[in-house]
N, C-alpha and C positions, 0 to 999 in steps of 0.2 A: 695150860693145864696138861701136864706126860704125867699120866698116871702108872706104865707101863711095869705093873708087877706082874711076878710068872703065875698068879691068882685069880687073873683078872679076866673073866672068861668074856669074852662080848660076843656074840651073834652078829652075823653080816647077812642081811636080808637085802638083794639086791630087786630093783624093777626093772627088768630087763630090758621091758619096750624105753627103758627111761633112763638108761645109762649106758656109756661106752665101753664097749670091750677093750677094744685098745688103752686103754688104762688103768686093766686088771690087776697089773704090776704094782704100780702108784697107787690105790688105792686102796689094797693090802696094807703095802708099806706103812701108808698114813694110820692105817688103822690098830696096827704095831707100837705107834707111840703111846699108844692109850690102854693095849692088852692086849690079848691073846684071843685071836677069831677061831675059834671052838665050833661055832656052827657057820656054814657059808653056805648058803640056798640064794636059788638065782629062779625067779619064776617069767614065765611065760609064756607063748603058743610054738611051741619048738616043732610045729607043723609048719610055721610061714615064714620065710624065704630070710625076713629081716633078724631073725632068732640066728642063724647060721655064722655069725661074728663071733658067737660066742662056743657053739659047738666043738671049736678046735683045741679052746683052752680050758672047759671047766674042769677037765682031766688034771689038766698041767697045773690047776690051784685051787686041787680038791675042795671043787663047789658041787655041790649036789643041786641037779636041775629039777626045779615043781614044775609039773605039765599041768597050763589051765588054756585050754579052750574059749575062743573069742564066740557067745554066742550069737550074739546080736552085731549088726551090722557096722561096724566104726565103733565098739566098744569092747573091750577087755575083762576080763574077771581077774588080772592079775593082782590089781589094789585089793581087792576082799581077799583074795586070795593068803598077801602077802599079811593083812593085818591081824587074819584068824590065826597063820601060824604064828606070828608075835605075840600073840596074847594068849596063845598054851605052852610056850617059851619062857614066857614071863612068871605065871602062874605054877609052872615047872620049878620055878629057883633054881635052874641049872645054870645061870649065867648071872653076872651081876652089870651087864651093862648091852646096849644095842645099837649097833649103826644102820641106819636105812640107808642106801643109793638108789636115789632119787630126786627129780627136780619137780616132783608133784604135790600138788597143796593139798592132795586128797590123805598124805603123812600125817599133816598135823594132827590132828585128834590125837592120833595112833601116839607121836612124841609124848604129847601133854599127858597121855595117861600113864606110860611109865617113867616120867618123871614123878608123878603120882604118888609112884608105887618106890620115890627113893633111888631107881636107877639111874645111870649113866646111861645118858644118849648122844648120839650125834648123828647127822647128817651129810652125805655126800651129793652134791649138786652142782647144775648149771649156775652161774650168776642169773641168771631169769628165773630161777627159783623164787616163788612169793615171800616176802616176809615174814609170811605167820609162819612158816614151816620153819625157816629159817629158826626165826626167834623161841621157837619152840622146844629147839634142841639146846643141849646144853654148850654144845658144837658145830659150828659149821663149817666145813671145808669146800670152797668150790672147787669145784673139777679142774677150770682153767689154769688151776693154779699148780695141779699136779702134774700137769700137762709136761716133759721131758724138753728141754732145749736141745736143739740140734748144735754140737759143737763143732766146729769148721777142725778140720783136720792140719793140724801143724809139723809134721812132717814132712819138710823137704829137704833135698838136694841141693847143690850147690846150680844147676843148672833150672833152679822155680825159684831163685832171688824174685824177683822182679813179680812172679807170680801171686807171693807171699804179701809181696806189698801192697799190691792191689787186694790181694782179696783182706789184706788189715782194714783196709781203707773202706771197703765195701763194708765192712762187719762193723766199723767205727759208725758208718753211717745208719745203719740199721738198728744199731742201739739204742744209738740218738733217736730214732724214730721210734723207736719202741718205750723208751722214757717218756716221749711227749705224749703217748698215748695214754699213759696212766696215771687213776684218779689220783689225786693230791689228797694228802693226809690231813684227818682230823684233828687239829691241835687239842682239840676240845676233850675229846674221847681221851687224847693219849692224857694234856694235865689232868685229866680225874680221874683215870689208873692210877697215876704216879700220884698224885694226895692220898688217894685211900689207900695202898700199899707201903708209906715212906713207915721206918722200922728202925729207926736210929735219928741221936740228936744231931747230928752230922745232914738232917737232912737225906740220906740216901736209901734208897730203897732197891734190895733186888729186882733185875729184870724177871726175872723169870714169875714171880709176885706180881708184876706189874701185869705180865703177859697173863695170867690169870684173871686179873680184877680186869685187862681189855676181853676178855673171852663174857666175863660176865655183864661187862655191860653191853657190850656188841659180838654173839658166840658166833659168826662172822668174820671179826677181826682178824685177820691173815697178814703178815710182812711182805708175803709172796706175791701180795696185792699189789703192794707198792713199789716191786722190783727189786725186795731184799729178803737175802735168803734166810735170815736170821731177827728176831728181834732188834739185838745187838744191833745186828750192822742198821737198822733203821734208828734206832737213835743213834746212832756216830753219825747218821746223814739232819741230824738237826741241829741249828745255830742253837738253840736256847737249853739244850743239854747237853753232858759229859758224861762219858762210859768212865769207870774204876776200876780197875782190871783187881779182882779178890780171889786170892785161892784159897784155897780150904783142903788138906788133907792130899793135896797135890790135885787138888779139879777147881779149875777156874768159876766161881758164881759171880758174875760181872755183878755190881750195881750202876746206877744211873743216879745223876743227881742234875738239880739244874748249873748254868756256868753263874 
């Protein structure tokens, strides 16, 4: 689901104590495919020491900081904080959709009721995110998935031959282990996309349709999960289907169909 018209106002309500700054980038970005972040508020106790990650950029991605006060000893006022301003936000109609960032289950309500109300939500989290919050939203993007790859620098000289090799070799290795590391795909999930999305007697159905009906049944479902940066390239990595390359108007809409 890229909803991504220049109409499409979202709010970015971050939990500060609950999300990484280093990621502000990517998490922007992500929120780009879906519309335009109109409001960006970041709350929390920008008196204690752990707030200061963020102090350097909310300038640099005009975030406006909510100052709330921890009064009580190992607890926060940030969640009421952030959910009172969601719901005069909401009530407002100045926006027609909302991304929380956050890996707290104290969201959920908050999701469920502007979905309620007809909006677009989503969520940015940890994968230790609970599932109700998860499943709450219309979207869920985990963090780790935004997380930037560090690319080895290919740049050499006629005198790093040898250098180049080894570090291919290193990098072959480390992929391999970073593949073994990652969960295996739901067949199950992906054939009941592809049934309730097929759109032709040919049997095929767009991906991008498909990628929709996986958002609704799992608004979780990520390719980046599975180490593919694209729908696309996650079915080309499956035996029991075949990508159809379609253009349309000079822009490629792949379909998928089985072999």
């Amino acid at each position: 689901m890229i909803i991504n018209e220049s109409k499409f106002n979202i709010a970015v309500l971050i939990d500060g104590d609950n999300a990484q700054a280093k990621l502000i980038k990517e998490l922007l970005e992500e929120v780009s495919k879906y519309g335009k972040a109109t409001i960006r508020r970041i709350y929390g106790d920008w008196t204690t020491p752990q707030m200061n990650k963020w102090k350097e950029i909310i300038n640099q991605y005009s975030i406006n900081p909510i100052q709330k006060f921890s009064y009580t000893t190992g607890k926060n006022s940030t969640d009421s904080s952030l959910i009172i301003d969601a719901m005069d936000i909401l009530h407002s109609q100045s926006v027609d959709g909302f991304c929380v960032v956050s890996s707290d289950s104290d969201y959920t309500g908050l999701a469920k009721r502007i979905r309620e109300e007809g909006l677009f939500v989503m969520g940015i989290g940890r994968k230790t995110t609970p599932i109700a919050f998860v499943n709450s939203c219309e979207i869920f993007t985990f963090s780790e998935n935004l997380s930037p790859e560090i690319e080895l620098n290919e740049d050499i000289d006629n005198e790093k031959v040898e250098v180049k090799k080894e570090t291919e070799t290193k990098k072959t290795s480390k992929n391999a282990s970073k593949k073994s590391k990652l969960p295996k795909i739901d067949l199950n999930i992906i054939d009941k996309a592809f049934d309730i999305s097929l759109s032709n007697e040919e049997d095929e159905a767009y991906i991008a349709k498909v990628g929709i009906s996986l958002r609704k049944i799992d608004p979780s479902f990520d390719s980046r999960t599975y180490g593919y940066k694209t729908l696309t390239q996650l079915f080309g990595s499956l035996d029991k289907y075949i990508v159809v390359k379609n253009e349309v108007n000079g822009l490629n809409q792949p379909l998928v169909k089985l072999k």
